[in-house]
C-alpha positions in Angstrom: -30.8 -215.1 88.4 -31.6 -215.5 91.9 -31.8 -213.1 94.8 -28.1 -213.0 96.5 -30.2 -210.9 99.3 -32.6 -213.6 101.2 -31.8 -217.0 99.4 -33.9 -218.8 102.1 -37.4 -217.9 103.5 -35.4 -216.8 107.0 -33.2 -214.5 105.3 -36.0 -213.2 102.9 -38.4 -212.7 105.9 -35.4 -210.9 107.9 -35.1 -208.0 105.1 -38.5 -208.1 104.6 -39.3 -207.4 108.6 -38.3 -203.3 107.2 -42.4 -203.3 106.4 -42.9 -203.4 109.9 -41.4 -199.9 110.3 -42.4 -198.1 106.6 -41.0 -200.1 103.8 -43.4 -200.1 100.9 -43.3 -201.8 97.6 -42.6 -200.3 94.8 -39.9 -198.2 96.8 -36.6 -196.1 95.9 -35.1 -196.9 99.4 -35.1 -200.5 97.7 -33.2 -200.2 94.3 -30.5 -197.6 96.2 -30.4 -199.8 99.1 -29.7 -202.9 96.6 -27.0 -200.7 94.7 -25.2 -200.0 97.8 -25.0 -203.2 98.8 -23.9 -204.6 95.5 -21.3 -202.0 95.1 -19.9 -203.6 98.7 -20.7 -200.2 101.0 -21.3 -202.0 104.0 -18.6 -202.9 105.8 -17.7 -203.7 109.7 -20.3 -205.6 110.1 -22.2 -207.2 112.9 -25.0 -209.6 113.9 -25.1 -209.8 118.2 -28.3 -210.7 120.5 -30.5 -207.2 119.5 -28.9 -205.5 117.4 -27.5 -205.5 113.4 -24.8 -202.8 113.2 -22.4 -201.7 110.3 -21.2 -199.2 108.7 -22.6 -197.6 104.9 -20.7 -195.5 102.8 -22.0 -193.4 99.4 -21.7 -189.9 97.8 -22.0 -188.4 101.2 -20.0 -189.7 103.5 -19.8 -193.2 106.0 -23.2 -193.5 108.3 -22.8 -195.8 111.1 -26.3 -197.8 110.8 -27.9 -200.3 113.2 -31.2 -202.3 113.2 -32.4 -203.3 116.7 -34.7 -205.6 117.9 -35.9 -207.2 121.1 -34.1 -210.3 122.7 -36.3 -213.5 124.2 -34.9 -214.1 127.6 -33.2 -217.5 129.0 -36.7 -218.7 130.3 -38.8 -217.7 127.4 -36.3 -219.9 124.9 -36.3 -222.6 127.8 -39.9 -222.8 126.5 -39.6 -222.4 123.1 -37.0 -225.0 123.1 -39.4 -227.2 124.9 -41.4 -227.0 121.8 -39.5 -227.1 119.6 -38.1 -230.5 120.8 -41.9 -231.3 120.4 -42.4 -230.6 117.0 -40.5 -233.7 114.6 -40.2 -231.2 111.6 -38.8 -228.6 113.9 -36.0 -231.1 115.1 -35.3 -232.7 111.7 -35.0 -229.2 110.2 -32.7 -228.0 112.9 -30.5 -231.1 112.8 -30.1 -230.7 108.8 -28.6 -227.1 109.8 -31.7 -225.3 108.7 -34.4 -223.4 110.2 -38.0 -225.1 109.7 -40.5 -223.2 108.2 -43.0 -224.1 110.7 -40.3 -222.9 113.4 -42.6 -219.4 113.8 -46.1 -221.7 114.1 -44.5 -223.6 117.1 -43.0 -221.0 119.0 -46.2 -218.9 118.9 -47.2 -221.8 121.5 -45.2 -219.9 124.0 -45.4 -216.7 122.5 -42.4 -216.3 120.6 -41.7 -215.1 117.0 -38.1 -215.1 115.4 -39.0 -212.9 112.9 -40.7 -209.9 112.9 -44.1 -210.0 111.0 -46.5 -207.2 109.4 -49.7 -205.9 111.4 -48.7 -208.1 114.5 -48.4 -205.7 117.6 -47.0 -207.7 120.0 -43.4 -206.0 122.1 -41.6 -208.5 120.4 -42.5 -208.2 117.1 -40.9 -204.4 116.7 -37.7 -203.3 115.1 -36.1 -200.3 115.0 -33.4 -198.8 113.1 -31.1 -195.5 113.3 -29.2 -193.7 110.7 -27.5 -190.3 110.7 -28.2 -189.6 107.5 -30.4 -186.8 106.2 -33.4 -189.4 105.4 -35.9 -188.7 108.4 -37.7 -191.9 107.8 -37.0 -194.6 109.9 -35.8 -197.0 106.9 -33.4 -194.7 104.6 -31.4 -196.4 102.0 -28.1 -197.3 104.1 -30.3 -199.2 106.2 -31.9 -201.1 103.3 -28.5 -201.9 102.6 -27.3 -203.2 106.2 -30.3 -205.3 106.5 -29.8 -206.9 102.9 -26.4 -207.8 103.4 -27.1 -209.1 107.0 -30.0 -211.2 105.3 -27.2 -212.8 103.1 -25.1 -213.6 105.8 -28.4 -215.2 107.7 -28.7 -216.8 104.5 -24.9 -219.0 105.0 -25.6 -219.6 108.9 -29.2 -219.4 109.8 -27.6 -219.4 113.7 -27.8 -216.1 113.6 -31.7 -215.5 113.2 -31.1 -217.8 116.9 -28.3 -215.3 118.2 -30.4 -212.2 116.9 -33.1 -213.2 119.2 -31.1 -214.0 122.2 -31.1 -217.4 121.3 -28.6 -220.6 121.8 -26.8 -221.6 118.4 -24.6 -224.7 120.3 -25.4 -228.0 120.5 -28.6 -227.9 119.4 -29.2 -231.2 119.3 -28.1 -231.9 122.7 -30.3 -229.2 123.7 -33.4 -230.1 122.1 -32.9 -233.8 123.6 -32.7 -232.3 127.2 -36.0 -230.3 126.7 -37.7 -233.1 125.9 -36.4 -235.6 128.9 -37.4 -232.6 130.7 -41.1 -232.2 129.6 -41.5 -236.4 129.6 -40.1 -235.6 133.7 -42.3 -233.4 134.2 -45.7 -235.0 132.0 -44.8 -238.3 135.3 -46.8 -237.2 137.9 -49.6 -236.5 135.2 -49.2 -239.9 134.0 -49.4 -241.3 137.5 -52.5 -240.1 138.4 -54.1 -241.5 135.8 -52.3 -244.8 136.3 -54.2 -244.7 139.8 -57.5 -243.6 138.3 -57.2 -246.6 136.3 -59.0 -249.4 138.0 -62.1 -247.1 138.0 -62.4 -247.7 134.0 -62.1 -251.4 134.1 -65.3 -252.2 134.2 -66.3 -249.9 131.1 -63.7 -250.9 129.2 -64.2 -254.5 129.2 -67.9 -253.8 128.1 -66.5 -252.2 125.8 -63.9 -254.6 124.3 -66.9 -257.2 124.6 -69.1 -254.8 122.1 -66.2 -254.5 120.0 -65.6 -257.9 119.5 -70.0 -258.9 118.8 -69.6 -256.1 116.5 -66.7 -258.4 114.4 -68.2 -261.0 114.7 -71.5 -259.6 113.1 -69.5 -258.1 110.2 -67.4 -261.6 109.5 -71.2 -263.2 109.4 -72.0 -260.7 106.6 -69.1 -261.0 105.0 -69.5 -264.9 104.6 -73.2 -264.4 103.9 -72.2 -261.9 101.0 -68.5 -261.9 100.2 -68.6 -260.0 97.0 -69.8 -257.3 98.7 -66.9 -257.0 101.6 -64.0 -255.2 100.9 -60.8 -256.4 102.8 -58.8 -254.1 104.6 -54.9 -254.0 105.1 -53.5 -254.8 108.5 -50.0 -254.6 107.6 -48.3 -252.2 110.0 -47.1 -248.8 109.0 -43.0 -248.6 109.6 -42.6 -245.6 112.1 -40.1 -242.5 111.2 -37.2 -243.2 113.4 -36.6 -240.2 116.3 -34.1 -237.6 115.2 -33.1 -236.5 118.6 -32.6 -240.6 119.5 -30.4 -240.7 116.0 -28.6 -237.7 116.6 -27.2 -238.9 120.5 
């Protein structure tokens, strides 16, 4: 039977992200954390930009949990989106509705990470939780529970790992296309200046192109001297992958 608590690698990761502040494995806080959850003790809650809130009941009363962490601000995700729109796995993934696992790899580019990870320091990478409760560690049992029922609800709309993190979760695709137009505006002057630089390379590239062909035609001469020992090599061209983004406009 499979884990109802972090069917995909997002929501997995998510729950998992409690090793950052203590969880260990094999650990009690775990199996109690999986009970309440199973037995439907968290209720009210809610996934908004820093914060996972909800409420846990057992033997000892209702604890009003919450699981913080930091938020990416609107020019940091300008960025990240930029790469994002870079990245053809990244866009096909997003466009299917799913978050790519390479997603984490490509924001790093800009210093991003949607999901917290073990032994990375960085401000960004550190959650923290509160619970009332009379567990003075920082990850008791009721917030096992919030986190693994939050995972499962990341698991249905991975949006939210987005919203958690300050991010957008509409229109995607419409923002991922105006990232890139964006970075080919601004890559113009870059390619302009090379345009002008051009004429300087002429001269080396035509020796070049004339090298390239006396080096074909030495090989066809071997090749007709001893044909059973050339091996042919296919020109046929290789189809390219149509653009996502273009598809998706």
């Amino acid at each position: 039977m499979s884990d109802p608590y972090g069917r995909t690698w997002w929501g997995r990761k998510w729950w998992r992200a409690l090793e950052t502040i203590g969880l260990n494995y094999p650990d009690q806080r775990i199996v109690k954390g999986r009970a309440l959850a199973g037995h439907g003790a968290v209720t009210g809650m809610s996934i908004d930009p820093g914060k996972v809130t909800g409420r846990v009941t057992d033997t000892n009363g209702t604890f009003e949990t919450e699981i913080r962490i930091p938020v990416y601000n609107a020019s940091a995700w300008a960025a990240g989106m930029t790469a994002l729109s870079l990245s053809p796995s990244c866009v096909a993934g997003l466009l299917a509705g799913r978050l790519p696992k390479r997603i984490d790899d490509v924001l790093a580019e800009t210093g991003m990470r949607l999901l917290p990870k073990k032994f990375v320091t960085e401000d960004h990478n550190r959650i923290t939780a509160d619970c009332p409760c009379a567990d003075n560690r920082e990850v008791c049992a009721h917030i096992m529970a919030l986190a693994l029922v939050s995972a499962a609800k990341m698991d249905d709309d991975p949006w939210l790992v987005l919203l958690l993190r300050g991010g957008p979760t509409r229109d995607l695709a419409g923002r991922l296309r105006a990232a890139r137009v964006a970075s080919m505006d601004a890559a113009q002057p870059v390619l302009a200046e090379h345009a002008e630089a051009g004429p300087r390379f002429t001269a080396r590239l035509r020796s070049r192109q004339v090298s390239c062909r006396r080096v074909r035609t030495a090989r066809r001469s071997r090749c007709r001297a001893a044909p059973d020992r050339c091996r042919t090599r296919s020109t046929r061209a290789v189809p390219r992958s149509p653009d996502p983004l273009l598809q998706a406009s």
